[in-house]
C-alpha positions in Angstrom: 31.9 4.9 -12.8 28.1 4.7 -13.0 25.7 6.1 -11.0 23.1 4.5 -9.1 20.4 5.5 -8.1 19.7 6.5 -4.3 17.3 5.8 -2.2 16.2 8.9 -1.2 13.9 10.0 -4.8 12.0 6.8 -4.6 11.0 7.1 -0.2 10.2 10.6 -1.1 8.3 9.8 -4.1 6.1 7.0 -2.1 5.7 9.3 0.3 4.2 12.1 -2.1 2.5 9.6 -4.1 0.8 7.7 -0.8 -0.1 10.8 1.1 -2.0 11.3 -2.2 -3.6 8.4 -2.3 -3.8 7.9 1.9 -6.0 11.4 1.2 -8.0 10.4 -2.2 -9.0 7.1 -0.4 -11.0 8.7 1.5 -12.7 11.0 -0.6 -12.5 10.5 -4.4 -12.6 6.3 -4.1 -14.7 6.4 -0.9 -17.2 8.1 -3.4 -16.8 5.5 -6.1 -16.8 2.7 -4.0 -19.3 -0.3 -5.9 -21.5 -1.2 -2.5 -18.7 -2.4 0.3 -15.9 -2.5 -2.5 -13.7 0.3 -2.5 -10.6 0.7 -4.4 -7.5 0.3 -1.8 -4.6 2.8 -3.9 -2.8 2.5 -0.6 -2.4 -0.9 0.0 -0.5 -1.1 -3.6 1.8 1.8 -2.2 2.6 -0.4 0.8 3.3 -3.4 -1.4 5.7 -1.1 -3.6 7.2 0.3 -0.2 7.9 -3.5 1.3 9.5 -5.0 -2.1 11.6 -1.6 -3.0 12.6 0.5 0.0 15.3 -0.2 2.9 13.4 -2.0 5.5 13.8 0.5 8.8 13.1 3.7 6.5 10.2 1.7 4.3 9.0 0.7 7.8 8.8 4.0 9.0 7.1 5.5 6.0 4.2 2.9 6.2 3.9 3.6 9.9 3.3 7.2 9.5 1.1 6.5 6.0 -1.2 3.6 7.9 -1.5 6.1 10.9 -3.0 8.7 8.5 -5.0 6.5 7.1 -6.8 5.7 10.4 -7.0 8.8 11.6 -8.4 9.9 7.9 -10.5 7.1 7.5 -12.1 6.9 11.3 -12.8 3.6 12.7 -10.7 2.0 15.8 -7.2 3.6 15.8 -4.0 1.5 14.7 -6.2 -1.2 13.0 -5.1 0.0 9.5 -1.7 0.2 11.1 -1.2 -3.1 12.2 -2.6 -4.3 9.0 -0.8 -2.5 6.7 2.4 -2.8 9.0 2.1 -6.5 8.7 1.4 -6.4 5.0 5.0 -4.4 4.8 6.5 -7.1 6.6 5.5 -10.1 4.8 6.4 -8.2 1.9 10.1 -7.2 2.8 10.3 -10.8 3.2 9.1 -12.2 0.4 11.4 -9.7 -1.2 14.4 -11.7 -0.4 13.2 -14.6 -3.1 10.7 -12.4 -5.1 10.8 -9.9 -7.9 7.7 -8.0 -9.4 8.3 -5.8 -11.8 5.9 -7.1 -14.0 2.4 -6.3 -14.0 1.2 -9.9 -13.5 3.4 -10.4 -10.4 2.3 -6.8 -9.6 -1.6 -7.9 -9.4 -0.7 -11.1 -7.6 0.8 -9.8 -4.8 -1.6 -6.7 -4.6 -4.3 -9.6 -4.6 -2.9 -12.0 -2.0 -1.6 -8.7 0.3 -5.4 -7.6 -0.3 -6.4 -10.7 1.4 -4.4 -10.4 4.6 -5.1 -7.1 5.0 -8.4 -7.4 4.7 -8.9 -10.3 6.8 -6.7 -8.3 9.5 -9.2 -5.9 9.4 -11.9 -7.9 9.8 -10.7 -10.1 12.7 -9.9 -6.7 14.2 -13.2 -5.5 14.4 -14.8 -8.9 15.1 -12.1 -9.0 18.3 -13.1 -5.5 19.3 -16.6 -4.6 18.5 -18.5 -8.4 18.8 -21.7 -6.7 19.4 -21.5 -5.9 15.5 -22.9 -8.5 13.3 -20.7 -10.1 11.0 -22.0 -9.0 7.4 -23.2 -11.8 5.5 -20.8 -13.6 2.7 -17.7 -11.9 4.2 -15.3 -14.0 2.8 -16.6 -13.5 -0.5 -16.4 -9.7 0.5 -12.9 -10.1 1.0 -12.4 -11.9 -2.0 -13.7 -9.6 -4.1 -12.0 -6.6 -2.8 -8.6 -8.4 -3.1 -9.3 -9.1 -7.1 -10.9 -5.4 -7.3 -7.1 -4.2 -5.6 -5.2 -7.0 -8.0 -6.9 -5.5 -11.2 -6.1 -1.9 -10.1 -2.9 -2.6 -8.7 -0.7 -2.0 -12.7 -2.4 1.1 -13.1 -1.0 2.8 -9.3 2.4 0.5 -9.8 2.5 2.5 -13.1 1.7 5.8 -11.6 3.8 5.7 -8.3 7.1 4.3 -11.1 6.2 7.8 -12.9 6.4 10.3 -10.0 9.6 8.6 -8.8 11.2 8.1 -12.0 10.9 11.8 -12.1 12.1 12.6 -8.4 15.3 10.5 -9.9 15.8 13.3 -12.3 15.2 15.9 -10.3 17.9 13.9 -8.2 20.3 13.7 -10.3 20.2 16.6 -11.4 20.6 18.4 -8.0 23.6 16.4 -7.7 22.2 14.1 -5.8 24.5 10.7 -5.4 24.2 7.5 -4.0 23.2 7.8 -0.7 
């Protein structure tokens, strides 16, 4: 009888690898940002979580990584959450007729979740804060930070495959079994 994998090393994993990454977002890339561009390592981790986890336990993980995000990053709370909430969604979703597990397919959904999250974002803080000028070229903003995301997307796929490939061992090796 072979064994298959459980669930449990790869939500733990994401959850390691995205509370990294929730926390480095806001340092480490906040300080290498190009202008307005930033690199988004979370938004790839919510991608991942949407096309590979259970959706009530994926759900849940996103929800407590989007709220630390906000409260990390500053801003209006549950913006980020409803964004990145809705990006989990569509995602579970498109899982149903989709499979990316190659880099290509990686970078374009990074890319096109990149642009809904970013324009949830945006529309968020044009609904709630109007008295704030709208930045000039903001759609080409947007478009720009989705490619930035799509072109940086393989390399945290890569790395978030890595730490849970070795929470699997660690798994198995515990005795771990499907769960």
């Amino acid at each position: 009888m072979k064994r298959t994998p459980s669930t449990a090393p790869r939500l733990l994993a994401t959850l390691l690898v995205g509370f990294l990454l929730a926390v480095l977002g806001t340092t480490v890339f906040a300080w290498l940002a190009v202008g307005p561009l930033k690199v988004e390592p979370l938004l790839v981790v919510v991608v991942s979580a949407g096309f590979r986890l259970p959706f009530v336990a994926g759900g849940l993980l996103v929800f407590g990584l989007a709220y630390l995000s906000d409260c990390l990053g500053g801003g209006i709370l549950g913006l980020q959450v409803t964004a990145y909430v809705t990006v989990f969604v569509l995602c579970a979703l498109a899982e149903r007729k989709l499979e990316i597990s190659s880099w290509p397919l990686q970078m374009a959904a990074v890319g096109v979740m990149s642009l809904v999250y970013q324009l949830l974002v945006a529309g968020g803080l044009f609904l709630v804060e109007r008295q704030h000028l709208t930045p000039p070229r903001l759609l080409w903003l947007v478009a720009m930070q989705a490619v930035l995301s799509a072109f940086t997307a393989p390399v945290f796929f890569a790395f978030l495959e890595l730490v849970v490939g070795g929470f699997n061992r660690i798994w198995l090796r515990l005795g771990g079994n499907r769960a």
